[in-house]
C-alpha positions as CSV (number, residue, x, y, z in Angstrom):
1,X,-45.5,43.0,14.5
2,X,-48.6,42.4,12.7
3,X,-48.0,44.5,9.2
4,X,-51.0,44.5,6.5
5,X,-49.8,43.0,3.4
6,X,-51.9,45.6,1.3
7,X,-50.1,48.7,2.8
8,X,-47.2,46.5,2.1
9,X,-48.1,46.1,-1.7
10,X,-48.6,50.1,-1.9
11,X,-45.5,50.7,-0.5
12,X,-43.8,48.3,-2.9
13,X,-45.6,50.5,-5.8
14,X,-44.3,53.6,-4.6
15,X,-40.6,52.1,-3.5
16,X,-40.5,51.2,-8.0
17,X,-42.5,54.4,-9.1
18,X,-41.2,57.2,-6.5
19,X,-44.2,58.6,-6.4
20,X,-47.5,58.3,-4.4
21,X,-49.6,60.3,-7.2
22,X,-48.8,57.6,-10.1
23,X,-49.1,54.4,-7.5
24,X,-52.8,55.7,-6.7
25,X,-53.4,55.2,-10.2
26,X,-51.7,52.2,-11.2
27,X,-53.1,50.6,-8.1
28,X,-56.6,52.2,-9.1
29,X,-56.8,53.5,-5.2
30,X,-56.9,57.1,-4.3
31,X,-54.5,59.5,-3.7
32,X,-55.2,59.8,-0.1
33,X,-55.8,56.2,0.5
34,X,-51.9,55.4,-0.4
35,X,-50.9,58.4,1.7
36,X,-52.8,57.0,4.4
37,X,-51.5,53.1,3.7
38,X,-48.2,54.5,3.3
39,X,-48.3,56.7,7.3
40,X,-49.9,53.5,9.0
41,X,-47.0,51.0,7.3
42,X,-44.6,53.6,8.9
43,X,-46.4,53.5,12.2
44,X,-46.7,50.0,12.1
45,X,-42.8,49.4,11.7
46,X,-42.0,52.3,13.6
47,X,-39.9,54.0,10.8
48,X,-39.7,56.7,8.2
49,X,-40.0,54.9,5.0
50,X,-39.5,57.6,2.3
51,X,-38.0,61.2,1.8
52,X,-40.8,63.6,0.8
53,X,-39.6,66.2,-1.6
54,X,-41.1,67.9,-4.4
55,X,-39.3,65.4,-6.9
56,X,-40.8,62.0,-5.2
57,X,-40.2,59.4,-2.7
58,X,-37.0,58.9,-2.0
59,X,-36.4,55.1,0.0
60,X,-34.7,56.0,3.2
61,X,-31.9,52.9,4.3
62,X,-34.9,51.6,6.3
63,X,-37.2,51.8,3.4
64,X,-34.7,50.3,1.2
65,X,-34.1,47.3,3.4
66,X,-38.0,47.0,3.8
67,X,-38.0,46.9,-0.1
68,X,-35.4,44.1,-0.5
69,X,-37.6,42.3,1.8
70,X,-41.2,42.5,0.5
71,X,-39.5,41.9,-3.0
72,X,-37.9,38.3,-1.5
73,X,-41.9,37.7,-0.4
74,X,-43.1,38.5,-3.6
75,X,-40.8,36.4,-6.1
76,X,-41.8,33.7,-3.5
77,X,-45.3,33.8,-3.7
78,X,-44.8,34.2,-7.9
79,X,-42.7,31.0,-7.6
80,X,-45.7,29.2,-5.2
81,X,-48.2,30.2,-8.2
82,X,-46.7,28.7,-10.8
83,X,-45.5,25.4,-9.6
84,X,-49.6,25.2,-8.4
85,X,-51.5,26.9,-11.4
86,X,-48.8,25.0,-13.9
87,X,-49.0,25.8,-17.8
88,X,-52.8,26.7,-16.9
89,X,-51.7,29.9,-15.2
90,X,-53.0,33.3,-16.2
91,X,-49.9,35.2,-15.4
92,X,-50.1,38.5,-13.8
93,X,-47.8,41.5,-12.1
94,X,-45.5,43.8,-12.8
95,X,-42.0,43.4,-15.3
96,X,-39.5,46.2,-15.5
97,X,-37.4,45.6,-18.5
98,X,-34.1,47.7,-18.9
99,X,-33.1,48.5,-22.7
100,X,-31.0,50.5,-25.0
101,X,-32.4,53.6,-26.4
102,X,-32.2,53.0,-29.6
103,X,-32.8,49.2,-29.5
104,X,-36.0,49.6,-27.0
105,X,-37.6,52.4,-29.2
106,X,-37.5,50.7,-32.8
107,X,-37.2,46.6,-31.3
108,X,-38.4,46.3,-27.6
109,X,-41.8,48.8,-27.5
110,X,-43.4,47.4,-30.3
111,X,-42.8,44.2,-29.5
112,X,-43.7,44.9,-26.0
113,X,-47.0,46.0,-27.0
114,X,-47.7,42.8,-28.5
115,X,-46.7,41.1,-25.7
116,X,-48.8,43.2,-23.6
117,X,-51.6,42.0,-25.6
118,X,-50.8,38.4,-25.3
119,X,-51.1,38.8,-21.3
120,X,-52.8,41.5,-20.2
121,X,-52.9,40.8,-16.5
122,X,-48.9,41.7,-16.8
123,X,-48.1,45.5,-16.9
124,X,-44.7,46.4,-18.4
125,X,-42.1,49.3,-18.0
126,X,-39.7,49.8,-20.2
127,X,-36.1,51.9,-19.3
128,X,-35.2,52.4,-23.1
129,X,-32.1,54.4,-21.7
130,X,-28.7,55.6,-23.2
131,X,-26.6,53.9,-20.2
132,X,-26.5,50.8,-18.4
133,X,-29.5,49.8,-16.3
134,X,-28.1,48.8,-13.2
135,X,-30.0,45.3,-11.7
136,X,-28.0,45.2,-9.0
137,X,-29.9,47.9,-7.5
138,X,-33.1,47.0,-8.8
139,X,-33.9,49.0,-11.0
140,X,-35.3,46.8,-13.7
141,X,-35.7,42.8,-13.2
142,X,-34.4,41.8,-16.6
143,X,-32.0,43.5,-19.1
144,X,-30.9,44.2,-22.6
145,X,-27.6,45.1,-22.8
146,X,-24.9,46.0,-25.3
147,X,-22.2,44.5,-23.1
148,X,-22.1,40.9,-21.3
149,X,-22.6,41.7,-17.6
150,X,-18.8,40.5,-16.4
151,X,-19.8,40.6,-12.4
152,X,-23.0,40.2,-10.5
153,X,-24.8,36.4,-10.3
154,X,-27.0,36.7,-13.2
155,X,-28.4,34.3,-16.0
156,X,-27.4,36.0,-19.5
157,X,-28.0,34.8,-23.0
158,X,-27.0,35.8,-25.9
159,X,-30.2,38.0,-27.6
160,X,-28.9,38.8,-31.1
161,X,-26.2,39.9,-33.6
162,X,-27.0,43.6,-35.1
163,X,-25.6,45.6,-37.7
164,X,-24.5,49.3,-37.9
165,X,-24.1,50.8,-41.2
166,X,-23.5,54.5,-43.0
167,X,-26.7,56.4,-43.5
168,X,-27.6,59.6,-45.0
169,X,-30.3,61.4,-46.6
170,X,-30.8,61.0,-50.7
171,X,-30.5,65.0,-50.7
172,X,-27.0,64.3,-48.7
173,X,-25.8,62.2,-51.1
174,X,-26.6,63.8,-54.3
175,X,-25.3,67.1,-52.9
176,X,-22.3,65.8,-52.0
177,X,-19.2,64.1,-53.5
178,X,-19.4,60.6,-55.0
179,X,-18.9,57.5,-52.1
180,X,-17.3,54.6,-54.2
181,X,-14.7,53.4,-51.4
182,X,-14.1,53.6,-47.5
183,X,-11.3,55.9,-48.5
184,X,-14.2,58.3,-50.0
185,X,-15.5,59.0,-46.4
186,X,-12.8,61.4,-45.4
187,X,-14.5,63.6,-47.3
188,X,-17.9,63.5,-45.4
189,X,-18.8,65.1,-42.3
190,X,-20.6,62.9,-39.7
191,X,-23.0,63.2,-36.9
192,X,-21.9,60.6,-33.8
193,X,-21.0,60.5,-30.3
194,X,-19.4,62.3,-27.5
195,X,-16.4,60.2,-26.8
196,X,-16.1,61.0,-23.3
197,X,-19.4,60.5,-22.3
198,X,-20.4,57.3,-24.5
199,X,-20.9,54.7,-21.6
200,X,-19.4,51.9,-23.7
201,X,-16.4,51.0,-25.7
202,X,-18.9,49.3,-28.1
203,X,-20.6,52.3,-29.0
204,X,-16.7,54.0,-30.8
205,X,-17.3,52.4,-33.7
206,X,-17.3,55.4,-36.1
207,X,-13.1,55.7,-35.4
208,X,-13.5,51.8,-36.8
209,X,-15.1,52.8,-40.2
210,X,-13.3,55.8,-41.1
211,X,-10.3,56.7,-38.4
212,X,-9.8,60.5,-38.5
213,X,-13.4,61.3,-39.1
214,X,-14.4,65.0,-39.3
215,X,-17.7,64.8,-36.6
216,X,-19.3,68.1,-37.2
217,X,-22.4,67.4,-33.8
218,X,-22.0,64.8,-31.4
219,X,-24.5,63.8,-29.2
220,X,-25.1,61.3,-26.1
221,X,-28.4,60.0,-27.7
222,X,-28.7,57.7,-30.9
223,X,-32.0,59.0,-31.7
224,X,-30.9,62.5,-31.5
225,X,-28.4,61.0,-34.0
226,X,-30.8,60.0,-36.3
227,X,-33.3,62.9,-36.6
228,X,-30.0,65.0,-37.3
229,X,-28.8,62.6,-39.9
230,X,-32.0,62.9,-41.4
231,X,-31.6,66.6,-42.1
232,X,-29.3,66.3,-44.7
233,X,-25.9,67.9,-43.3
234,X,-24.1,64.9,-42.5
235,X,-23.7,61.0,-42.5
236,X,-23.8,59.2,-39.5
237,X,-23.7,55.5,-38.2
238,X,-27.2,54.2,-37.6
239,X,-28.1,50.7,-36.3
240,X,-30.1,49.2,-39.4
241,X,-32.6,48.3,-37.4
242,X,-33.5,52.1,-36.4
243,X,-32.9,52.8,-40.4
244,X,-35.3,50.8,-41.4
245,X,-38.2,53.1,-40.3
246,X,-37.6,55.8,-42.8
247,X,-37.4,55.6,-46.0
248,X,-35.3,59.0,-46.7
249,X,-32.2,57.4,-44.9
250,X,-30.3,55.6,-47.3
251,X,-27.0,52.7,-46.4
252,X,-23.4,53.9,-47.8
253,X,-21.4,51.1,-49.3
254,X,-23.1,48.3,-47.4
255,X,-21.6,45.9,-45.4
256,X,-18.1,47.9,-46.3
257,X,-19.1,50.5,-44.4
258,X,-20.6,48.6,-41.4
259,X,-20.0,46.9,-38.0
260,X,-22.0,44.3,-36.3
261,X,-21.9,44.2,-32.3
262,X,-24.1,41.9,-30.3
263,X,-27.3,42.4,-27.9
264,X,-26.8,40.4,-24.3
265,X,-30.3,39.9,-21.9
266,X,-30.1,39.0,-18.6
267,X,-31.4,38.9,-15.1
268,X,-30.9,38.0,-11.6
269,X,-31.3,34.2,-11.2
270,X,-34.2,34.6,-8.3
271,X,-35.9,37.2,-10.8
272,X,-35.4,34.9,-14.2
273,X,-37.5,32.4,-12.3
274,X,-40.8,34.0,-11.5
275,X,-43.1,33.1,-14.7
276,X,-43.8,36.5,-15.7
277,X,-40.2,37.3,-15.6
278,X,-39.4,34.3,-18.0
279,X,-42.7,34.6,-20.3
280,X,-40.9,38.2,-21.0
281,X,-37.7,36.6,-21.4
282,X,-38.7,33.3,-23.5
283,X,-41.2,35.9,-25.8
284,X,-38.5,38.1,-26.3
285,X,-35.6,35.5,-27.3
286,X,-38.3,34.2,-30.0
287,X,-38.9,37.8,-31.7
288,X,-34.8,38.3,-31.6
289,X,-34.7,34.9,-33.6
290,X,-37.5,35.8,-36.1
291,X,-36.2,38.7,-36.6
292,X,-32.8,37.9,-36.7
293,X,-32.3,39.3,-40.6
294,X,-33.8,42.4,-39.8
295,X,-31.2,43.0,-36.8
296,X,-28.5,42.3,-39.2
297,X,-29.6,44.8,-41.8
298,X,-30.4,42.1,-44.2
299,X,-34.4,42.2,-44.5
């Protein structure tokens, strides 16, 4: 079978984007030439590749099995490149990098950007989610997590410490009654979570600060958190780091009122080894140490 490795490199654009429109343009080709690519690779293998539907393109098992295999050929010919071009490579490609909400809004994208800059033969997603981002069916090739990955043959480090702390508005707090104490709290209404639905452990940590607190809105969101906070009607628990950004949110009672919980990257071994993959990685392990006292609340 003799396949075109170009229709093969549009189909592997559509397989991570789902959709033909936005591949044309990332791959600067037009719309009817990936359509066309994407009918001849089908021909060619003799399969229907992808669901059609209003919502995208949906990998069929066939199509997903094709997609495990181009991706084997493509960390090979990454891992071919840099042993040959060495440290005078110019590296290029694509990196999907899976994130926290609130940690890739206020940490990752601006530090993304940069990075962006630094190499800008690399093009960057960023899944700055509130849930898990699942590399085991490849939905991102590296990983910042709020939890250590416990199964799955990855390589994992340990990012950075960060602190969460009380927040509310200086309106809030002059409205309200004095907070001298922990004990004071029980008097506060708070904005936080929906239990049930948090998707880790790690993120109950208001029940930690002040057991038995009265939370007046929960969402699933931290940013959503935030913006309410910053209304005025409540106090909630803020990572310091998202704080930071505005100067109407004030901290309660410092480090009394505060937890600190830990930030875990990691990746797929065969994935932490292409060079773009690990420039990402290595770039972003230097802006966690640098920044290291801003995490923790502290700068």
């Amino acid at each position: 079978m003799d396949i075109n490795w170009d229709n093969l490199r549009v189909f592997l654009a559509v397989a991570r984007s789902r959709s033909a429109l936005e591949s044309a343009a990332a791959l600067r080709l037009d719309h009817s030439t990936v359509t066309r690519r994407l009918k001849k690779l089908e021909s060619d293998i003799g399969s229907q590749l992808f669901d059609r539907s209003p919502q995208g393109h949906v990998l069929t098992p066939i199509g997903q099995r094709l997609l495990e295999s181009v991706e084997d050929i493509e960390r090979t010919l990454a891992r071919v490149d840099s042993r040959i071009a060495g440290d005078n490579q110019v590296l290029t490609g694509h990196v999907r990098l899976g994130g926290t909400e609130g940690f890739g809004s206020a940490f990752l994208a601006p530090h993304l950007a940069d990075f962006c800059a630094r190499h800008p033969s690399i093009e960057v997603d960023l899944l700055a989610v509130p849930r898990f981002v699942n590399l085991s069916k490849r939905e991102a090739d590296l990983a910042v997590s709020i939890e250590r990955p416990r199964a799955g043959s990855f390589v994992v480090c340990k990012l950075s410490d960060y602190r969460l702390a009380v927040y509310g508005t200086r309106e809030y707090l002059r409205r309200h009654p004095p907070i001298r104490q922990l004990a004071d709290l029980a008097a506060h209404r708070f904005i936080g979570y929906v239990d049930e639905l948090s998707f880790s452990a790690e993120l109950r940590y208001l029940q930690k600060i002040t057991p038995g607190a009265h939370v007046a809105l929960r969402s699933t969101s931290i940013v959503a958190q935030m913006h309410a906070v910053r209304r005025g009607h409540a106090l909630g628990v803020l990572p310091c780091f998202l704080a930071a950004g505005h100067d109407d949110l004030v901290r309660v009672l410092d480090d009394d009122a505060s937890v600190v919980r830990t930030f875990w990257m990691y990746a797929p071994k065969e994935q932490r080894e292409i060079a773009r993959v690990r420039a990402l990685w290595d770039y972003l392990r230097e802006a966690a140490r640098v920044q290291q006292d801003f995490l923790l609340g502290t700068a």
